[in-house]
N, C-alpha and C positions, 0 to 999 in steps of 0.2 A: 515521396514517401515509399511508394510502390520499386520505384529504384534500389530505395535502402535496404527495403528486406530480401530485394535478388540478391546483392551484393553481398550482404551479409552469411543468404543460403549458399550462394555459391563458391563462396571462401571455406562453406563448411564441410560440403563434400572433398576437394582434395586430402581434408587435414583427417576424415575417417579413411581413405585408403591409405594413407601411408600410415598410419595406426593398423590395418588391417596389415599391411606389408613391413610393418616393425613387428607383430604379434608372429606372422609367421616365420621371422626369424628366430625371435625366441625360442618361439615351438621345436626348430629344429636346432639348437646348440648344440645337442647333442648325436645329431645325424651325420655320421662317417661324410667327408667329403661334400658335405652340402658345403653353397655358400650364395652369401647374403644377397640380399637385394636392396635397391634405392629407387624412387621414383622421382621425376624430373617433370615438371609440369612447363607449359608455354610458356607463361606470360612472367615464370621467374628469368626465361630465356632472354625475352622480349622487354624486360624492365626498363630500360635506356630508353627502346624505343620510344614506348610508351608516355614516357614523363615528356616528350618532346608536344603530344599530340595534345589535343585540349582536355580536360580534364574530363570537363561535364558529360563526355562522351567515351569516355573510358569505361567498359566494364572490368569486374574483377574476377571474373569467370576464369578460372585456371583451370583449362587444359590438356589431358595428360601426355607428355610429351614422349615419354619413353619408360618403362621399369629396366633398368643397369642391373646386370647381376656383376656383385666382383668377384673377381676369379682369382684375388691375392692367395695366397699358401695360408695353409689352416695347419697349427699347432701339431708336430706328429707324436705319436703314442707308443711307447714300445709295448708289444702285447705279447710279444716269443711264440705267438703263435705262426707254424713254420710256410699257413697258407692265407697271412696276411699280410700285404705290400701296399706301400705308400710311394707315389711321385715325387722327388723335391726335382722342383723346376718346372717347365712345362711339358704339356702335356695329357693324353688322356688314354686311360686303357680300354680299345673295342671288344665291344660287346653285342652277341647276336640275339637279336629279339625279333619277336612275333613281326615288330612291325619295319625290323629290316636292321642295319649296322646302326647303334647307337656309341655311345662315351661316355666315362664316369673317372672320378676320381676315385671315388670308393672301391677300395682293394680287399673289402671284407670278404675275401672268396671259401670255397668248400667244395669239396668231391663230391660229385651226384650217384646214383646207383650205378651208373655205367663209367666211372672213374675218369668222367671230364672234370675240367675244372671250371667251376659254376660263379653265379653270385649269389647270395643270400637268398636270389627271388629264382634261382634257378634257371637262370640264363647265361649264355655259353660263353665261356672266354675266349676270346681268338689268336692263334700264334701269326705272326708275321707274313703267313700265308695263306691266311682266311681258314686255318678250321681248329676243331678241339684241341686244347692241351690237353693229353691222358696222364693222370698219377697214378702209376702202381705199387705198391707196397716200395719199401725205401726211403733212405735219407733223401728229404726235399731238401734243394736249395737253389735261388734263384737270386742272381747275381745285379750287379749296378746296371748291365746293360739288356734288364729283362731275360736273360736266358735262363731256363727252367733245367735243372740236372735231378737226376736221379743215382744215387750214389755214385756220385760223379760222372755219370752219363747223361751230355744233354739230348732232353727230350723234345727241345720248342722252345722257341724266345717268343713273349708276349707281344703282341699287335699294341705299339705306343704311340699314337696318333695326335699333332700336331694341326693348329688351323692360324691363318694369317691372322695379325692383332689388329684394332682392339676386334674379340671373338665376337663373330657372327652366330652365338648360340642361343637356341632356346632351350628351357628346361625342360624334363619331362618327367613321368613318375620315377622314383625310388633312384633320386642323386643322379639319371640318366641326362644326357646333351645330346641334342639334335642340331643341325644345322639350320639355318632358316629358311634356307632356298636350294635349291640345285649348283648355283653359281658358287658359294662355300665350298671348296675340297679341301680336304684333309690331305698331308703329307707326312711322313717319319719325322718322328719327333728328333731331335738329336739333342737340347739342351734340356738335360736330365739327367735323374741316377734313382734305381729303385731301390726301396730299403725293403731289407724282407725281414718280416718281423715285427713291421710298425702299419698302425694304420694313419692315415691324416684324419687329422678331427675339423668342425666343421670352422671358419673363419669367422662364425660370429662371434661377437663382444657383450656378453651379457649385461653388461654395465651398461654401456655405451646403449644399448636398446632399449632398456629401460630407461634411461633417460629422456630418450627420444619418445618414447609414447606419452612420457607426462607431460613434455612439451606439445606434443600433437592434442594430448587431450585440454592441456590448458587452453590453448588457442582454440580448439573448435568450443568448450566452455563461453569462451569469450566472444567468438561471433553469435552463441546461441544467445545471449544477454541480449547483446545487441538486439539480435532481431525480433526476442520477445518485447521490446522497450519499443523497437517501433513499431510492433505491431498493436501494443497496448494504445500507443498516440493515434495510431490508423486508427483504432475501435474508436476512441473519445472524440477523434473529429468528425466520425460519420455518426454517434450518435449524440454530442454536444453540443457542437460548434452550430449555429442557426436554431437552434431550439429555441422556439417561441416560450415566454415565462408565462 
């Protein structure tokens, strides 16, 4: 009996995280350049094995094996505004921050007071050769191969940074990628073309996610039955079962 209500609980926890990791998709559908995540537990890995082994000794304790972010291409947007640039292809635009060279999709850029060009959160775009892009007064226009002109003067091609597949990236605040170790280096990106003028929007499926959490909520619903059913049975047998009449 004690068995059934681990097994129960612990079927219940994977199905709230990935409820926790379907809701924060949602949240950002509309976040330039975000994208999605999935989570991958053991013992969905391990299913084969497992049916091989004896039952009675199986637990159903899943795991977590991995969260997957997908890095497919998110929908792009034409917004004509002249200092917004989207990726088709791969690819990622560097960006310097506090805590050193980061990555983003997100091309939602802006002129800061000193006429670099920024990100929303005020962090430095980088050209090809590690420092500021300056925009000064002038027609912007920056071309498929990231080069930045100023009435038709270029002034810097963007830093478009490339990493072996499948990406060894972690997330980090505001749409940013990190690598996850030292041993990850980035190279020129070469299969790409920047659109100026559009931004990429984010890969989630709002359908598709909302689907996924009433699934996730159905099934943790359904181990929670469960496990109040046999905890009700547990109670009746330790206070029923041998009672003297």
């Amino acid at each position: 009996m004690i068995k059934g209500i681990w097994t129960s609980a612990a079927g219940m926890c994977p199905r709230m995280f990935r409820q926790e990791i379907a809701a924060n998709n949602l949240a950002n559908v509309t976040t330039t350049g975000f994208k999605k995540e999935r989570a991958y537990f053991k013992s969905m890995l391990d299913a084969e094995l497992m049916a091989e082994k004896d039952r009675d000794k199986y637990s159903r304790l899943l795991e977590i094996e991995q969260v997957m972010t997908n890095y497919s291409q998110g929908l792009l947007e034409e917004t004509h505004n002249p200092l917004d640039l989207a990726i088709v292809g791969d690819g990622f635009f560097a960006i310097q921050t506090p805590q050193g060279e980061m990555y983003t999709r997100n091309g939602n850029f802006k002129i800061d007071a000193r006429s670099r060009l920024v990100t929303s959160e005020n962090m430095v775009a980088l050209d090809d050769r590690n420092r500021p892009i300056y925009i000064t007064e002038g027609k912007v226009f920056i071309n498929e191969a990231g080069e930045v002109s100023i009435d038709d003067r270029i002034v810097g091609k963007l830093k478009i940074r490339d990493f072996p597949q499948p990406y060894q990236l972690q997330k980090a605040a505001n749409s940013l990628f990190t690598p996850i170790n030292n041993t990850v280096v980035s190279s020129p990106a070469t299969m790409y073309k920047v659109r100026h003028g559009f931004l990429e929007r984010s890969n989630v499926q709002p359908v598709e996610e909302m689907l996924n959490m009433i699934v996730y909520f159905r099934n943790y619903e359904a181990d929670s039955r469960i496990l109040m059913a046999q905890d009700d049975t547990l109670r009746r047998a330790v206070n029923d079962v041998g009672r003297v009449s």
